[in-house]
C-alpha positions as CSV (number, residue, x, y, z in Angstrom):
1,X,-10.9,44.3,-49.8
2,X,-8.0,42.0,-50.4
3,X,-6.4,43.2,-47.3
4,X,-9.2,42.4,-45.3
5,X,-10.0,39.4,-46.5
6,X,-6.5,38.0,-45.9
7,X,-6.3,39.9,-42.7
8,X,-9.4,38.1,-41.2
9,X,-8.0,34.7,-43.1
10,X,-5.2,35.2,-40.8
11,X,-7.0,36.1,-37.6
12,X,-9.2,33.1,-38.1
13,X,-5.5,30.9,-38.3
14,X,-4.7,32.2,-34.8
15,X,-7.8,31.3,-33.6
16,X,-7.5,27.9,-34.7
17,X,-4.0,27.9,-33.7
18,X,-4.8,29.0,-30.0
19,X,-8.2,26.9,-30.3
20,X,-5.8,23.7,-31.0
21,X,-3.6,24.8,-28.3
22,X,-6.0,24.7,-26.0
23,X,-7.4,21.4,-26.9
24,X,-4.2,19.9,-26.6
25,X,-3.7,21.0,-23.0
26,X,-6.8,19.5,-21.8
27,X,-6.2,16.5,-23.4
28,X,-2.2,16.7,-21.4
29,X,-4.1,17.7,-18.2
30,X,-6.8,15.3,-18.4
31,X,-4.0,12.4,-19.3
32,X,-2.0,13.6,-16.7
33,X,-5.3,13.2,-13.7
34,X,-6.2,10.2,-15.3
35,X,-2.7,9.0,-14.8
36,X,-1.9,10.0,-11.5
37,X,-5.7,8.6,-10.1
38,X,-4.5,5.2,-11.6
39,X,-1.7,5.1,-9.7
40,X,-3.0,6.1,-6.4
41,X,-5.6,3.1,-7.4
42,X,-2.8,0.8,-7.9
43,X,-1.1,1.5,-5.0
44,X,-4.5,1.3,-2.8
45,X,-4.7,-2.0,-4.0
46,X,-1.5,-3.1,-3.7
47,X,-1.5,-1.9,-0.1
48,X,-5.2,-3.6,1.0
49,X,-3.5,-7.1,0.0
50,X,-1.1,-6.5,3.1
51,X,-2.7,-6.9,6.1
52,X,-1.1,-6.9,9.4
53,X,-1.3,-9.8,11.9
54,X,-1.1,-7.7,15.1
55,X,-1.2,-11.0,16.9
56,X,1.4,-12.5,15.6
57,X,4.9,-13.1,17.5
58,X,7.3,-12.2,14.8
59,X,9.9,-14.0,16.9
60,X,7.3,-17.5,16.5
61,X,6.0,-16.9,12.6
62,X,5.8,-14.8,9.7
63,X,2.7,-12.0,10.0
64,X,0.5,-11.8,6.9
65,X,2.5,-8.3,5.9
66,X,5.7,-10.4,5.4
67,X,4.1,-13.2,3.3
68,X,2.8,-10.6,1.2
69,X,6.0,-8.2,1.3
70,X,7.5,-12.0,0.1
71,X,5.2,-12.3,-2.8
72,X,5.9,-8.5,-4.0
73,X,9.5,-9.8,-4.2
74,X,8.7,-12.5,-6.9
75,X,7.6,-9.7,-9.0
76,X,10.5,-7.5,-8.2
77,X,13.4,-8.9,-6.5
78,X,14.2,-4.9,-5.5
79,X,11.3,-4.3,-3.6
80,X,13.1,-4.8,0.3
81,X,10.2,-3.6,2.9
82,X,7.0,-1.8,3.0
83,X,6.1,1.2,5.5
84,X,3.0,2.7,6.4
85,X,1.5,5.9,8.5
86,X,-1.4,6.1,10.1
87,X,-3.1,9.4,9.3
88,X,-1.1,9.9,5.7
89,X,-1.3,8.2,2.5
90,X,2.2,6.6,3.1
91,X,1.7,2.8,2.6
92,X,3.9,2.3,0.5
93,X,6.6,-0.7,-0.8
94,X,10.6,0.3,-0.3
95,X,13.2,-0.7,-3.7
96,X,16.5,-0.6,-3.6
97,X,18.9,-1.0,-5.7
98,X,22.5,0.0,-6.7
99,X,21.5,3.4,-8.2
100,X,20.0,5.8,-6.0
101,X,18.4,7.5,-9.3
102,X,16.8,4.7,-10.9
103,X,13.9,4.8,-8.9
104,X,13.6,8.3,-8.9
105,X,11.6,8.0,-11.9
106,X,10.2,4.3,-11.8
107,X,7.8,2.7,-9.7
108,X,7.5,-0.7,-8.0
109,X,7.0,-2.4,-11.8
110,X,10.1,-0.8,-13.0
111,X,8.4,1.4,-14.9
112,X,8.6,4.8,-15.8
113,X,6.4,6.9,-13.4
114,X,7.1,10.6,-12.8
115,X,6.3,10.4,-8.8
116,X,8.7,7.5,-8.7
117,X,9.1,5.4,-5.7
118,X,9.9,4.9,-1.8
119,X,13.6,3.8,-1.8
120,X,16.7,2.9,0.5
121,X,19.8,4.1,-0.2
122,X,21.9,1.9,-2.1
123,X,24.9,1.5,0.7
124,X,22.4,0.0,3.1
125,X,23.0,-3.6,3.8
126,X,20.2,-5.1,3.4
127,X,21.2,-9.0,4.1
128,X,23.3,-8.2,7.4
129,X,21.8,-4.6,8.6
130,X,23.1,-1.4,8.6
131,X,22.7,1.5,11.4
132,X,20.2,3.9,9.5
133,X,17.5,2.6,7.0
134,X,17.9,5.7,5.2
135,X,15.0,6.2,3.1
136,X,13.8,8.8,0.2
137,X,10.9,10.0,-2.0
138,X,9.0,12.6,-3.8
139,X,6.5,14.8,-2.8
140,X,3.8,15.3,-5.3
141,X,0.4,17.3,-4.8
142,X,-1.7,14.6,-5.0
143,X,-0.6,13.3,-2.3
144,X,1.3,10.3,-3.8
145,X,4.9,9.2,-2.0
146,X,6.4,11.4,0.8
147,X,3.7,14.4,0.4
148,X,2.1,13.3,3.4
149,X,5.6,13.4,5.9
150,X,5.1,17.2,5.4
151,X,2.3,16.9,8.0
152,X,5.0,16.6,10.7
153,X,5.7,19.7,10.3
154,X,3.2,20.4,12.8
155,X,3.3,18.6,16.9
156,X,0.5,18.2,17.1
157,X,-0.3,16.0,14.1
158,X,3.0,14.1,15.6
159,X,1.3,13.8,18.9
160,X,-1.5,11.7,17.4
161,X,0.7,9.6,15.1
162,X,4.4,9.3,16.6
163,X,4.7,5.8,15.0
164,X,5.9,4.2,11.8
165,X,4.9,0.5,10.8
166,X,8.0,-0.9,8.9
167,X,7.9,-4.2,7.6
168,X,10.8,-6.3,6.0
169,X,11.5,-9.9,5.2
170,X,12.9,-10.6,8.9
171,X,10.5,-8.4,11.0
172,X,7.1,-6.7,10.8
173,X,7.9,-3.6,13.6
174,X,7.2,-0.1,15.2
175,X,9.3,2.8,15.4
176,X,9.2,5.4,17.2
177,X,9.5,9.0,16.0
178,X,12.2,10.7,18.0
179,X,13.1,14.3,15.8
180,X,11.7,16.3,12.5
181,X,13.4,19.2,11.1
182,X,14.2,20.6,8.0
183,X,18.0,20.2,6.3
184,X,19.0,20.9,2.7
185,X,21.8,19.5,0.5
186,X,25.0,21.4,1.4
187,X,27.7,22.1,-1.4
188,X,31.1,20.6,-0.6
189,X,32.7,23.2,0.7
190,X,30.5,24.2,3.5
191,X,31.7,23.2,7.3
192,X,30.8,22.4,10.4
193,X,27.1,21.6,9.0
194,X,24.8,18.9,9.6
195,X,24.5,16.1,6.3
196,X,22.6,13.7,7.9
197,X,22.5,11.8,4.2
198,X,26.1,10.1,4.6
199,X,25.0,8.4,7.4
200,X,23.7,4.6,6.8
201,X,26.0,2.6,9.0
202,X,28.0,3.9,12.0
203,X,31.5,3.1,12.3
204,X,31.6,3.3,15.9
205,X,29.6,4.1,19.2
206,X,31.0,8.0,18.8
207,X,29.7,8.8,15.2
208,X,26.3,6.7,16.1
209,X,25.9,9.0,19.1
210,X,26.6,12.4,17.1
211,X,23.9,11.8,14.5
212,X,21.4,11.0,17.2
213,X,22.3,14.0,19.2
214,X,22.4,16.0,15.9
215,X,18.9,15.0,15.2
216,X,17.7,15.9,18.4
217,X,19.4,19.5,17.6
218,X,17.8,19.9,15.0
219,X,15.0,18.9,15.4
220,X,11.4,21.4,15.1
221,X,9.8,20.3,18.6
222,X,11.0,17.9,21.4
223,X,9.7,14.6,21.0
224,X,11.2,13.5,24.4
225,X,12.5,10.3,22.4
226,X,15.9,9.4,22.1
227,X,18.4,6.4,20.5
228,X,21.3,4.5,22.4
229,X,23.8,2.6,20.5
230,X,22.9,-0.7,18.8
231,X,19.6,0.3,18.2
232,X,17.6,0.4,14.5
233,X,17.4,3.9,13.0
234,X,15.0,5.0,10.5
235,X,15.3,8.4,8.4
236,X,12.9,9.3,5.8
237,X,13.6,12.0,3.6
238,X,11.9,14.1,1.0
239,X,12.1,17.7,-0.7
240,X,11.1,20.9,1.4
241,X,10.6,23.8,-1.1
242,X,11.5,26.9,0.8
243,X,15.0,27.1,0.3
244,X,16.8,25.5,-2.3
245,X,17.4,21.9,-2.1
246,X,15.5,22.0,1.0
247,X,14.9,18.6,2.9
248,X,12.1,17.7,5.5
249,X,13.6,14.6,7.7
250,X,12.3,12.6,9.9
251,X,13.5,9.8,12.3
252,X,12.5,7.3,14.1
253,X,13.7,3.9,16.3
254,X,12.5,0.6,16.5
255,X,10.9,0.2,19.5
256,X,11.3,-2.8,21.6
């Protein structure tokens, strides 16, 4: 009787222990929802206080998106430009600083935030210009950050939305989507591959010319766009999950 007693005592224990468990993980999955819907919320907001002046001669005045993208930067002096797709959930703030991790796990406030943020890599010069605004994010299942620049994976969501709105202090702007493929991080003693991640600023006409050409290579369809020299790249960058440290790029030009 003893026995049994102590052996259901101890059953009940699991129970309570699993019961406990369990509790515990909906609490951590509910926390984790609630957390993620507050920051889609915040970023919703942040992005209907930026409306763009498509009237506006950028070359006259400043449009309403650059006011605003100068108010963001009174609350943090690393936010450097915003960007936004039509079709996706991209609208977005870009932070730079002189870490290419930090905001890897922060957001816009500089705090922690597990989807982190939109950001330019730190050897683009932001105050004189560099060839390639080279920019990179997360993906994350609820859509948040660069989830969305997975739907280029098919032409004919590019057909419908071959544009990029990029907005910084000195110009509110379109580019134009000119090749999408996939890449991953290469080790250090592969050759003859294609790290389209050192490039920010070409040193001359030559290597300006290869990374456009090996864009177009690589890219997944024909966009029938292309770059010359001199003219304002934009690569956006994000993690492709069928090979190992796979990448999903996409760039673009500003269009005159």
């Amino acid at each position: 009787m003893k026995h049994s007693k102590h052996r259901k005592h101890k059953i009940n224990c699991i129970q309570l222990i699993f019961i406990i468990i369990f509790i515990l993980s909906i609490c951590g999955i509910g926390y984790y929802l609630y957390s993620i819907n507050k920051e889609k919320q915040e970023y919703k907001e942040l992005a209907n206080n930026i409306e763009v002046d498509t009237t506006a001669d950028v070359t006259q005045e400043k449009t309403e998106r650059m006011k605003q993208l100068e108010e963001l930067q009174k609350e943090n002096t690393d936010i450097v430009a915003w960007i936004e797709i039509e079709g996706t959930n991209i609208n977005y703030p870009i932070l730079q600083t002189n870490d290419n991790k930090f905001y890897l796990t922060h957001d816009y406030k500089k705090q922690k935030s597990s989807g982190g943020s939109l950001f330019l890599d730190k050897d683009f010069d932001i105050v004189n210009g560099s060839s390639n605004y080279l920019i990179y994010g997360h993906r994350h299942k609820q859509g948040l950050m660069f989830e969305d620049l997975m739907k280029y994976a098919k032409e004919d969501f590019y057909k419908e939305h071959t544009k990029i709105k990029f907005t910084t202090l000195k110009e509110d702007v379109n580019y134009e989507i000119l090749s999408v493929f996939y890449s991953r991080v290469y080790y250090q003693d592969e050759q003859d591959v294609f790290r389209y991640y050192y490039f920010v600023n070409a040193e001359n006409e030559a290597e300006y010319n290869n990374y456009v050409e090996q864009c177009k290579k690589a890219s997944i369809y024909d966009t029938g766009v292309t770059a010359e020299y001199g003219e304002q790249l934009l690569t956006l960058s994000t993690c492709e999950y069928s090979k190992e440290d796979g990448r999903f790029v996409v760039v673009a030009k500003k269009m005159k």
